[in-house]
C-alpha positions, 0 to 999 in steps of 0.5 A: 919314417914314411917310405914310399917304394916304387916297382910299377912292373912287370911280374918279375921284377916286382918279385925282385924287389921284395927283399929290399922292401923286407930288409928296409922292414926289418931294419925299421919296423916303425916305419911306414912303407907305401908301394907304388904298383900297376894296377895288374900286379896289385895281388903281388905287393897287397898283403905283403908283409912288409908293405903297409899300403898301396898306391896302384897306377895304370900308365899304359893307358894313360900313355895310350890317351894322355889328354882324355878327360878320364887319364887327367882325372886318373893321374890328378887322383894319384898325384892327390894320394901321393901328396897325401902320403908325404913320403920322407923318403922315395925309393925308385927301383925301376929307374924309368921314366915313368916311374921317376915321374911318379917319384917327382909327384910325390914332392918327397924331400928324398928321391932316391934311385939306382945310378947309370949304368945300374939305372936302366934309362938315363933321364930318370935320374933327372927325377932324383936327390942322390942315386946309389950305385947298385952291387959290385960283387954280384950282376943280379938284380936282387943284389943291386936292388938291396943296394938301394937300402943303404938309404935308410942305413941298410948294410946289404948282404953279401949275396943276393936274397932269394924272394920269398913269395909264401905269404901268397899261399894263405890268398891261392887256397880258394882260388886253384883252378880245376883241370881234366888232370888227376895227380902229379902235374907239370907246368909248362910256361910258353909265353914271356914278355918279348919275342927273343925270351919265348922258347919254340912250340916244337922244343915245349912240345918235346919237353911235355913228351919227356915228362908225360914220360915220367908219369906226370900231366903237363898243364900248359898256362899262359896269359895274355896274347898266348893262348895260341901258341900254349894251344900249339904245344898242348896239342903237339905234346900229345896224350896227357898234355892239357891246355890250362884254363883263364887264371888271374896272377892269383889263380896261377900261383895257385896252379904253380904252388901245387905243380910239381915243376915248372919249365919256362923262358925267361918271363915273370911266372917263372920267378913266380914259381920259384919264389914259392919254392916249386922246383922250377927250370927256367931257360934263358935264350937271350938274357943274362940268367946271372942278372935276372934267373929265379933264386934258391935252391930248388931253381934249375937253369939252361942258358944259350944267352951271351954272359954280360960284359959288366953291371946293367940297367937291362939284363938282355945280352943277346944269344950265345948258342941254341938250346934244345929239348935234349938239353932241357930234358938232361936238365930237368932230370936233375932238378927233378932228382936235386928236389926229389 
């Protein structure tokens, strides 16, 4: 059976759907998985042992110049490749436009995705042959993407699978990035992907004072667009506070997998860390942590967000209450002792 899987993005999401790629492996290991992916995230899904190829894509530019020769020729390329995969079976677990359309190319007799109001947008499921309903006995994502398995006969866990990101290790080796900092370090993560997740620069500037506390460095990281703000906290933190250097998703899973925690919003790296088994403290401001917090048992959790009401395509549910550095701090200490 040739089986297509498509996860465009973002970082936290595709790290959701690994465990339905490797039950759909385990369950039938003669087949032959193809993972549709933004051309960014590509380190997340090549190598992964359960992926056999990868198909990447880049619709944000696409959508920034749909009619420009090259995104004509980009999109026509990837059409070819999808055709050339003749998928017997494609699954969507994104559930968006985009991504049902990439489904649609495929011309895959089978094009399976979530059903409303697990599905995050309506249309997508015009793209579709049958939808799934996601899990009823568990709101995270995790849980309702291993619903979608019950497409090549897959009976789903009773709970939800914690992703399993150690294959990334064999490519991080050579790719740790140095610092100004000797020994145990913390990492701060400041950005996320929307305003409403990013926690302020005073309260991660508390945090960092708390754990330099410890003993140990703090290295604030951050990606696109966030190099002021993690200059903001890396300055306010005071001494032992540093401001990480550039990293690509590689090199950053090399800083977390060699940190000895990791504090952040709601935001992929977050996950990335846990997924690589680093005690990790994520905090929740305005999301469900029960739809999208990181799993295992090495993951600590601060919530202010309002619980949501029932399953969802999107995990935002807006804020209950504040959370302070206080109450991050009380908590660390605990993951911290947990962990040991």
């Amino acid at each position: 059976m040739r089986i297509l899987l498509v996860r465009l993005s973002a970082l936290g999401d595709i790290i959701h759907a690994w465990p339905l790629a490797e039950a759909m492996r385990a369950a039938r290991p003669q087949s032959h998985l193809t993972w549709v992916v933004e051309a960014p995230f590509e380190p997340l899904v090549a190598g992964h042992p359960a992926v056999d190829a990868v198909v990447t894509t880049t619709t944000k530019s696409w959508r920034r110049r749909p009619l420009s020769t090259r995104t004509r020729a980009e999109v026509a390329t990837v059409k070819t490749r999808l055709r050339e995969l003749q998928p017997d079976l494609v699954i969507d677990v994104q559930g968006t436009f985009k991504s049902a359309l990439v489904s649609r190319w495929t011309a895959a007799p089978r094009r399976v995705g979530l059903a409303r109001p697990w599905r995050r947008e309506w249309l997508a499921g015009l793209a579709y042959t049958e939808t799934v309903e996601g899990s009823r006995s568990s709101r995270h994502v995790v849980a309702t993407n291993l619903e979608l398995g019950r497409a090549v006969g897959i009976e789903p866990p009773p709970s939800p699978v914690p992703p399993d990101g150690r294959w990334l290790l064999a490519r991080t080796s050579a790719v740790a990035p140095d610092g100004p900092w000797d020994g145990p370090y913390a990492v701060l993560l400041p950005g996320a992907g929307k305003t409403e997740k990013v926690l302020p620069p005073a309260i991660l500037a508390d945090v960092a004072r708390h754990l330099t506390g410890t003993g140990m460095a703090v290295v604030v990281a951050w990606g696109p667009g966030e190099r002021s703000r993690a200059t903001e906290v890396a300055v306010a933190g005071g001494a032992g506070v540093h401001l990480a250097p550039a990293t690509g998703l590689l090199e950053l899973a090399a800083l977390l997998a060699s940190s000895s925690v990791v504090v952040g919003g709601d935001t992929g790296p977050v996950h990335l860390a846990a997924c690589l088994g680093v005690p990790t403290l994520a905090v929740f401001l305005t999301t469900d942590p029960e739809r999208n917090g990181p799993l295992g048992d090495r993951v600590g959790i601060v919530s202010g967000a309002r619980p949501a009401a029932g399953p969802s395509g999107t995990a935002t549910t807006g804020a209950a209450r504040s959370v302070s550095a206080d109450e991050i701090g009380a908590e660390l200490d605990r993951l911290l002792v947990r962990t040991g």
